[in-house]
Structures are given as structure tokens and as C-alpha cells.
C-alpha positions, 0 to 999 in steps of 0.5 A: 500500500501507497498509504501505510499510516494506521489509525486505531481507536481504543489506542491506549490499552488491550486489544487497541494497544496491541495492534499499536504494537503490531503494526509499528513492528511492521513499520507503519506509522501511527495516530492513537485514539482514546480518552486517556491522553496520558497512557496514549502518550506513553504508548508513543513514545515507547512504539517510536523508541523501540520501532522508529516509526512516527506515532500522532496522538489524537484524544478523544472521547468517541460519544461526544460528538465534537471530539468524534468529528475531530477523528471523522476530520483526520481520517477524510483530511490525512492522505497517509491513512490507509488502514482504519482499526475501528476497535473502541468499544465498551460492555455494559454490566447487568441484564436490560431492565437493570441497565440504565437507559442512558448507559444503553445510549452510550453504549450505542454511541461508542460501539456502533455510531461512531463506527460506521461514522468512522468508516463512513469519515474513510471509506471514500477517500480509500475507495477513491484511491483504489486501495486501503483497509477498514478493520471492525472489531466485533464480537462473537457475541453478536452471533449469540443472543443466549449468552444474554449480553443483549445491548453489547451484542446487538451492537457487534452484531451490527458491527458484523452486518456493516463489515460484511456490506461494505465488504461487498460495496467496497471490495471491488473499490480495492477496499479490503474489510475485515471483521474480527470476532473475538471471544472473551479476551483478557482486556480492561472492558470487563472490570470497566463493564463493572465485572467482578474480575476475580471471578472470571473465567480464562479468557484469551491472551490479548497479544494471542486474538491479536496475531490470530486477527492478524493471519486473518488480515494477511490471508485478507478474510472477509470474518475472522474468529479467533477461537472457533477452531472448526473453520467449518462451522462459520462456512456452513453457517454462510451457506445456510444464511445465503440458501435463504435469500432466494425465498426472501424474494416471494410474494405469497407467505410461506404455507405454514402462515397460511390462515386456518 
């Protein structure tokens, strides 16, 4: 790629810091985006003095709107951006009658509209150029309402649907977009979420769903699961979903709705 600076969002800790980490070593320049200006600093300065490369910070709190336009601004504006890490993104403690309407709201803001708000900063200046990446950081919980995170897992659910459209809207643009799925990984979010972090079970080494999202992105998947070691499941889960589309066509109802 022509354009190699890498922007990443929840830049200063776990999943965030870790690809920060990743990419500089595969000497890509970098803007860092979070809240914590002062962890997004030291995270700078130590990629730029073990790896060399250039590394911007940009803080930012992504619900607010006028510091999210602050990011949508560098991201339609700095020509060297070539790859998006759409990765910020929270949990939400409780069950939904125990959630706060305003909590959901938030969680709503940072986990989906400031997603696609990004992607949307991006995508055509990338596609324009004929060459660039957007990578959206879900969950494996958008695919499994029975785990009973219902707020958390509508929005990555969302987030897989955005992936997989744009996929097919820019892919023949030269835009590559990944997914990435990961289940529980040993990160910040769950003490942040109000979790008993005491309690919790093993989880996944971030730095483990980090190089595993990243053989996805070098083999340019279009969903990439870290934990699900049967690649057949997700292949055959595809079909099912894509055998039903031709019946999404018809006209009459299905017989079994037909009235008595």
C-alpha cells in the first residue's frame, strides 16, 4: 500500500494497544485514539523508541460528538491513512431492565455510531484511491443472543452486518474489510463493564486474538474468529444464511402462515 499510516481507536490499552504494537513492528506509522491522553502518550513514545516509526496522538472521547468529528476530520483530511482499526468499544454490566437507559445510549454511541461514522469519515477517500483497509472489531457475541449480553451484542452484531456490506460495496473499490470476532479476551472492558474480575473465567491472551486477527488480515478474510477452531462451522453457517435469500424474494407467505 501507497498509504501505510494506521489509525486505531481504543489506542491506549488491550486489544487497541496491541495492534499499536503490531503494526509499528511492521513499520507503519501511527495516530492513537482514546480518552486517556496520558497512557496514549506513553504508548508513543515507547512504539517510536523501540520501532522508529512516527506515532500522532489524537484524544478523544468517541460519544461526544465534537471530539468524534475531530477523528471523522483526520481520517477524510490525512492522505497517509490507509488502514482504519475501528476497535473502541465498551460492555455494559447487568441484564436490560437493570441497565440504565442512558448507559444503553452510550453504549450505542461508542460501539456502533461512531463506527460506521468512522468508516463512513474513510471509506471514500480509500475507495477513491483504489486501495486501503477498514478493520471492525466485533464480537462473537453478536452471533449469540443466549449468552444474554443483549445491548453489547446487538451492537457487534451490527458491527458484523456493516463489515460484511461494505465488504461487498467496497471490495471491488480495492477496499479490503475485515471483521474480527473475538471471544472473551483478557482486556480492561470487563472490570470497566463493572465485572467482578476475580471471578472470571480464562479468557484469551490479548497479544494471542491479536496475531490470530492478524493471519486473518494477511490471508485478507472477509470474518475472522479467533477461537472457533472448526473453520467449518462459520462456512456452513454462510451457506445456510445465503440458501435463504432466494425465498426472501416471494410474494405469497410461506404455507405454514397460511390462515386456518
Amino acid at each position: 500500500m501507497t498509504t501505510s499510516t494506521i489509525l486505531i481507536t481504543g489506542a491506549s490499552t488491550g486489544i487497541g494497544a496491541t495492534y499499536a504494537d503490531r503494526f509499528a513492528r511492521r513499520g507503519h506509522d501511527l495516530v492513537l485514539v482514546a480518552r486517556d491522553a496520558a497512557r496514549l502518550q506513553a504508548l508513543a513514545a515507547k512504539l517510536t523508541g523501540e520501532t522508529g516509526v512516527a506515532v500522532d496522538v489524537l484524544p478523544a472521547d468517541l460519544t461526544q460528538p465534537d471530539q468524534l468529528a475531530r477523528v471523522e476530520a483526520r481520517l477524510r483530511e490525512d492522505d497517509r491513512i490507509g488502514t482504519l482499526v475501528n476497535n473502541a468499544g465498551a460492555g455494559l454490566g447487568g441484564g436490560f431492565v437493570d441497565q440504565t437507559t442512558d448507559a444503553i445510549d452510550r453504549l450505542i454511541a461508542l460501539n456502533t455510531t461512531s463506527v460506521a461514522r468512522l468508516a463512513s469519515a474513510v471509506a471514500p477517500r480509500l475507495a477513491a484511491r483504489g486501495e486501503g483497509t477498514i478493520v471492525n472489531i466485533g464480537s462473537v457475541v453478536g452471533l449469540a443472543p443466549e449468552y444474554g449480553m443483549t445491548v453489547y451484542g446487538a451492537t457487534k452484531a451490527f458491527v458484523l452486518f456493516l463489515s460484511q456490506g461494505l465488504a461487498i460495496e467496497l471490495g471491488p473499490k480495492g477496499v479490503y474489510v475485515q471483521a474480527v470476532l473475538p471471544a472473551a479476551t483478557a482486556t480492561e472492558l470487563w472490570g470497566r463493564a463493572g465485572a467482578d474480575e476475580a471471578s472470571l473465567p480464562p479468557m484469551m491472551d490479548v497479544g494471542a486474538m491479536v496475531d490470530a486477527a492478524l493471519v486473518g488480515f494477511d490471508a485478507r478474510e472477509g470474518v475472522t474468529i479467533p477461537p472457533l477452531h472448526d473453520g467449518d462451522l462459520w462456512q456452513a453457517f454462510q451457506g445456510a444464511r445465503q440458501a435463504m435469500l432466494p425465498g426472501f424474494g416471494e410474494i405469497h407467505p410461506a404455507p405454514r402462515y397460511a390462515a386456518a
